[in-house]
C-alpha positions as CSV (number, residue, x, y, z in Angstrom):
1,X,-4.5,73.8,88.7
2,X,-4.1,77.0,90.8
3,X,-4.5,76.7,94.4
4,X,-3.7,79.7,97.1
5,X,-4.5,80.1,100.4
6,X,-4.8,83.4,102.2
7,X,-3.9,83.9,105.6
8,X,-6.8,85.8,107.8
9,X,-6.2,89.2,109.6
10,X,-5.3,89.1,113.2
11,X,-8.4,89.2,114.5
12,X,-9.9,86.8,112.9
13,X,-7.1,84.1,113.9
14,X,-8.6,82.8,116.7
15,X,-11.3,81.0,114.7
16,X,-10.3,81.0,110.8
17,X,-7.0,78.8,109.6
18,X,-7.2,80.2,105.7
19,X,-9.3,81.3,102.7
20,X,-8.5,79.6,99.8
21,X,-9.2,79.5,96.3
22,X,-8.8,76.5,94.2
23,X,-9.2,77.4,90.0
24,X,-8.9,74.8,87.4
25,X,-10.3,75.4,84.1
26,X,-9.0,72.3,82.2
27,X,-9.3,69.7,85.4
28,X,-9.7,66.8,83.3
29,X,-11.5,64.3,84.8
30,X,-8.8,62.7,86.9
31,X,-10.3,60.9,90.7
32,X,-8.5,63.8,93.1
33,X,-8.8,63.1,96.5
34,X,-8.5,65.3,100.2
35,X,-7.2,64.2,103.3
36,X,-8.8,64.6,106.9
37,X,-7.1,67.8,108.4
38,X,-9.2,68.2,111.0
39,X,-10.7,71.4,110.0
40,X,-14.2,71.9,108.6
41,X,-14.8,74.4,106.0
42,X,-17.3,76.6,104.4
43,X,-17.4,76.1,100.7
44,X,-18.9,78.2,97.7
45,X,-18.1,76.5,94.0
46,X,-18.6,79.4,91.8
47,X,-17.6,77.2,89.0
48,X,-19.5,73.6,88.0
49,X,-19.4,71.9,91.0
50,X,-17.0,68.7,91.9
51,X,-18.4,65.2,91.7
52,X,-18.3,63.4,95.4
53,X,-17.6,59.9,94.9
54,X,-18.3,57.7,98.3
55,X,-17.1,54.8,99.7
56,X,-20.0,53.0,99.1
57,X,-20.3,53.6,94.9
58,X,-22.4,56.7,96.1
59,X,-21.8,59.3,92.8
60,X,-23.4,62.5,93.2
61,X,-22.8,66.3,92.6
62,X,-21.3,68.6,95.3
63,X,-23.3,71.4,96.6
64,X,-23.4,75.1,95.3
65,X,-23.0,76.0,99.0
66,X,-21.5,73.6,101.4
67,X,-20.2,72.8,105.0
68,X,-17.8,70.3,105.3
69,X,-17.7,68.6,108.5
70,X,-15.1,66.9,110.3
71,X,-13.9,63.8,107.7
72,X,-12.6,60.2,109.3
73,X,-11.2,59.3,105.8
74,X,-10.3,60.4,102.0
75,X,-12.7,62.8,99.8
76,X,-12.3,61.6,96.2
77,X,-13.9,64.4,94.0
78,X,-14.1,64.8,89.9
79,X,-14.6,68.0,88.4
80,X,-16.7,67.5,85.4
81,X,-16.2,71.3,83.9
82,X,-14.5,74.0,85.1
83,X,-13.3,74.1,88.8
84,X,-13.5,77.4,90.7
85,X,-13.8,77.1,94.1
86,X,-13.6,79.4,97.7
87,X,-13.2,78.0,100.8
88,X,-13.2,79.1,104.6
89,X,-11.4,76.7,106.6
90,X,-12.1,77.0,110.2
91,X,-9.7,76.6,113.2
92,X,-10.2,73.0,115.1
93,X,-11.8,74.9,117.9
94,X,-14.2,76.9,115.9
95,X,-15.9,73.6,113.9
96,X,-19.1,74.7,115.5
97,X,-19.3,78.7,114.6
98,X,-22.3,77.4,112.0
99,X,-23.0,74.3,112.3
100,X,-23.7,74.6,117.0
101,X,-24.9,71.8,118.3
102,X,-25.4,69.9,115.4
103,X,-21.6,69.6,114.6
104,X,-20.9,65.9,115.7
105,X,-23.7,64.5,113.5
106,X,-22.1,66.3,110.5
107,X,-19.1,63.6,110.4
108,X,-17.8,62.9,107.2
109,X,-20.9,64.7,105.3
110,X,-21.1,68.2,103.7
111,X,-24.6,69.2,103.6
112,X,-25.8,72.0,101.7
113,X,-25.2,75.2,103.5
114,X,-28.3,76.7,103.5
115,X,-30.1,74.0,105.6
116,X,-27.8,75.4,108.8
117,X,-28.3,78.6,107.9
118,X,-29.9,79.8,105.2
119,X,-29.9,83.7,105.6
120,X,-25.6,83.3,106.4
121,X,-25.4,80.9,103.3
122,X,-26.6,83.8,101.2
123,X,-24.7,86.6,102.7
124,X,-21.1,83.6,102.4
125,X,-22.4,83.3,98.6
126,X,-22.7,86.9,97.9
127,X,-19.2,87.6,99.6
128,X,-17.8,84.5,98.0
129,X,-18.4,86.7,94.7
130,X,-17.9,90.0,95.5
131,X,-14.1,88.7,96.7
132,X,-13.4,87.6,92.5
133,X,-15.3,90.5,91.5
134,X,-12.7,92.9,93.6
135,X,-10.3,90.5,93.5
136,X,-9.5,90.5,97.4
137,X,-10.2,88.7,100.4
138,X,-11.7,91.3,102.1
139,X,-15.8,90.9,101.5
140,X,-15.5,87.3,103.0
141,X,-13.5,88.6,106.1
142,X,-15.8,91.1,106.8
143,X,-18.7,88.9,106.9
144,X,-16.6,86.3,109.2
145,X,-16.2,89.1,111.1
146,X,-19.9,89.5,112.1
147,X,-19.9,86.0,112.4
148,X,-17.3,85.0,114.6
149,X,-18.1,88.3,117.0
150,X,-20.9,86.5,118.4
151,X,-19.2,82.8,118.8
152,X,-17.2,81.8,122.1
153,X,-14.9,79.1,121.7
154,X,-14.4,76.5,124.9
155,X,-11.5,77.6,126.7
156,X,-10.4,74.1,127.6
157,X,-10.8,72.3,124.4
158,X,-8.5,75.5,122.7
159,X,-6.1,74.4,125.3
160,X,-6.5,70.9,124.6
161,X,-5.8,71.6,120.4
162,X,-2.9,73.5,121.1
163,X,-1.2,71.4,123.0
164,X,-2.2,68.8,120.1
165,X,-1.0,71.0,117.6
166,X,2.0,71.9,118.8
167,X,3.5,68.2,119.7
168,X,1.5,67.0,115.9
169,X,-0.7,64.7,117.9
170,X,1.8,62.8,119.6
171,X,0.3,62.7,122.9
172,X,-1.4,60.4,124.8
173,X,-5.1,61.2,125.2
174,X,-5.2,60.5,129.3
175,X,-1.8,62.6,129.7
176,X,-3.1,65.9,128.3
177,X,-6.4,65.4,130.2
178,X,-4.2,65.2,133.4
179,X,-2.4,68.5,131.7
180,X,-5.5,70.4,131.4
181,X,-6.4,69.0,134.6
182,X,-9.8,67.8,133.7
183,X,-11.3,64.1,133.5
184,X,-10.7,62.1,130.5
185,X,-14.6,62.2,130.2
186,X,-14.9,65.6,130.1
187,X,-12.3,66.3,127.4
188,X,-14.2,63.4,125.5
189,X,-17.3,65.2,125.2
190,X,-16.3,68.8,124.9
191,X,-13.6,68.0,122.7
192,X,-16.5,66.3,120.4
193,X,-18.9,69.0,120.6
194,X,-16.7,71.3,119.4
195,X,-14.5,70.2,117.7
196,X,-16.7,67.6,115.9
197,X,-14.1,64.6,116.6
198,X,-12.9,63.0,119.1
199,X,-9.7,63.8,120.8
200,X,-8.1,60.6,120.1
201,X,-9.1,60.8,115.9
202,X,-7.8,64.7,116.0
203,X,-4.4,63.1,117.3
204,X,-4.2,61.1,114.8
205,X,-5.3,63.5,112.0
206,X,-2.4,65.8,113.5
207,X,0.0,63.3,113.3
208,X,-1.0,62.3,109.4
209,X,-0.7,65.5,108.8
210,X,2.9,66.1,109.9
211,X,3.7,62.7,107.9
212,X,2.4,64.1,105.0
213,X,4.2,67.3,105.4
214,X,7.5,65.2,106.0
215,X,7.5,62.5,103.7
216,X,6.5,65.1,100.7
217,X,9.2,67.9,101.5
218,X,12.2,65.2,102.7
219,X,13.7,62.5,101.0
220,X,14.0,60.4,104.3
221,X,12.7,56.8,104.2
222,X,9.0,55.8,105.2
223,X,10.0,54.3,108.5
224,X,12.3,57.2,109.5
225,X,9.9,59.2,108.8
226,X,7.0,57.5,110.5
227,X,9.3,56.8,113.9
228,X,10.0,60.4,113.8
229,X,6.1,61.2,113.9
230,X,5.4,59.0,117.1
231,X,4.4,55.9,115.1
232,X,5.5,52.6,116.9
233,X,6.6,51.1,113.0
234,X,5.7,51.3,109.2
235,X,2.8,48.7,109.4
236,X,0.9,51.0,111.8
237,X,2.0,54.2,109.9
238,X,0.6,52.0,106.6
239,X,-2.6,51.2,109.1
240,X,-3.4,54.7,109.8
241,X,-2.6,56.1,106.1
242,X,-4.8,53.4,104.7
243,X,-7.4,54.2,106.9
244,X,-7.3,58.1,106.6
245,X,-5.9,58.4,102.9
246,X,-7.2,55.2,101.3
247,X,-3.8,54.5,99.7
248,X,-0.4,53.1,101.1
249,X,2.8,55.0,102.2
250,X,4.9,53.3,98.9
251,X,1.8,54.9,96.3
252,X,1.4,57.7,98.6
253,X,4.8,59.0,98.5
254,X,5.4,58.1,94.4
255,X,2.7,60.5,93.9
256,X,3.5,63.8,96.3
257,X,7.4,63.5,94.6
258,X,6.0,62.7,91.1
259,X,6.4,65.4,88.5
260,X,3.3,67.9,89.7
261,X,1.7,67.5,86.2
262,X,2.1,63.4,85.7
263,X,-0.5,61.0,85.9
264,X,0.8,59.5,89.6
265,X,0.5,62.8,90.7
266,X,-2.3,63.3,93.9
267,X,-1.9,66.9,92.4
268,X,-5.0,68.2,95.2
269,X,-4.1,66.1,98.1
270,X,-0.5,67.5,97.4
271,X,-2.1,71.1,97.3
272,X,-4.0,70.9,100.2
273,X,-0.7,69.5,102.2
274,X,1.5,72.2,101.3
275,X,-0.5,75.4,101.3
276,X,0.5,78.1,99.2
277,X,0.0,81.9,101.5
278,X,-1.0,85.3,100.5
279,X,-1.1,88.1,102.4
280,X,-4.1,89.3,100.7
């Protein structure tokens, strides 16, 4: 499995995180699963597309063309043929540059692109290709250019996912309300219109996050680890992992430090958590 993320250009890091580009032509047919990040994404499988299976025994096949909303839990995907995959991930604060006013409803669901917008999901395909066909990022930033040029982010709720960001979600929800100084209600609702989440869930999404990133680059011990990343002990760090990974912090662990290539190995989960940058 090949997986690269490139970093955008300057201007363009207000509202885009990454591109990446996720190849696998011998996947087998191993259950790989993603954790919440909360980011959404625009997604073009040039390749055969992944197999979504849901919590409820749901089986279906991805979408060509895709936008992933905001997920509350694990996204446990099978490739059944060759994986080839780009992705726009979108900054926290820039969930709703396609998806508007719709963006709340699109929890945990990744409709097909082209029923938000068909004429953009055409133009994201078409770049999606063009970028392997030149072999550069530059077809899909130009587009996201156009894009983004006519999208204002709320001002408050970028404060609000900054201040998030930078102390990994380790903030009470009523103190940085009183920090922005705004009511809690009105951080509540423009934090989930764009955004997509609420502020509390993002927290906590930010804080898995940094565990991840901790517990698979460090030896240190589950409960060091978890204490260090705000969580009161390791039964509610096992809680929240649970909940948002769908697997506990002993398994969890065992497969990020497993040999890359064994069978324990969360080999996309571990991808996805590390990030591996281009300039392109």
């Amino acid at each position: 499995m090949d997986y690269v993320e490139h970093a955008p250009p300057a201007d363009l890091q207000r509202h885009l995180q990454c591109l990446w580009i996720l190849r696998d032509d011998a996947p087998g047919d191993a259950i790989q699963v993603i954790y919440p990040d909360g980011r959404c994404e625009l997604l073009a499988e040039l390749g055969v597309p992944l197999r979504f299976h849901g919590e409820n025994g749901e089986i279906r096949a991805d979408q060509a063309l895709a936008f992933a909303g905001q997920q509350l839990g694990p996204i446990r995907l099978q490739a059944t043929g060759a994986v080839h995959c780009i992705g726009v991930r979108l900054t926290a604060t820039s969930s709703g540059l396609i998806a508007g006013a719709q963006l709340p409803a699109l929890r945990d669901r990744a409709p097909d692109l082209r029923t938000l917008d068909e004429a953009f999901a055409m133009q994201f395909h078409a770049a999606a290709k063009a970028c392997v066909d030149v072999n550069s990022a530059e077809p899909l930033w130009t587009l996201m250019r156009l894009r983004c040029a006519a999208f204002a982010a709320d001002p408050l709720v970028e404060r609000a996912v900054e201040t998030l960001d930078a102390t990994d979600g380790d903030l009470r929800i009523a103190a940085l309300a009183n920090e922005l100084g705004c009511s809690l209600r009105t951080l509540q609702a423009r934090f989930l219109a764009a955004v997509g989440m609420t502020p509390k869930e993002y927290a906590r999404v930010r804080r898995l996050q940094a565990l991840l990133r901790t517990l698979d680059s460090e030896r240190s011990a589950i409960a060091d680890a978890a204490a260090r990343h705000g969580f009161n002990d390791q039964a509610h760090a096992t809680h929240d992992l649970l909940r948002w990974t769908g697997t506990t912090p002993a398994r969890l662990v065992r497969a990020l430090r497993a040999d890359p290539d064994g069978g324990d190995a969360l080999r996309l989960a571990a991808a996805f958590v590390r990030g591996r940058h281009s300039t392109q």
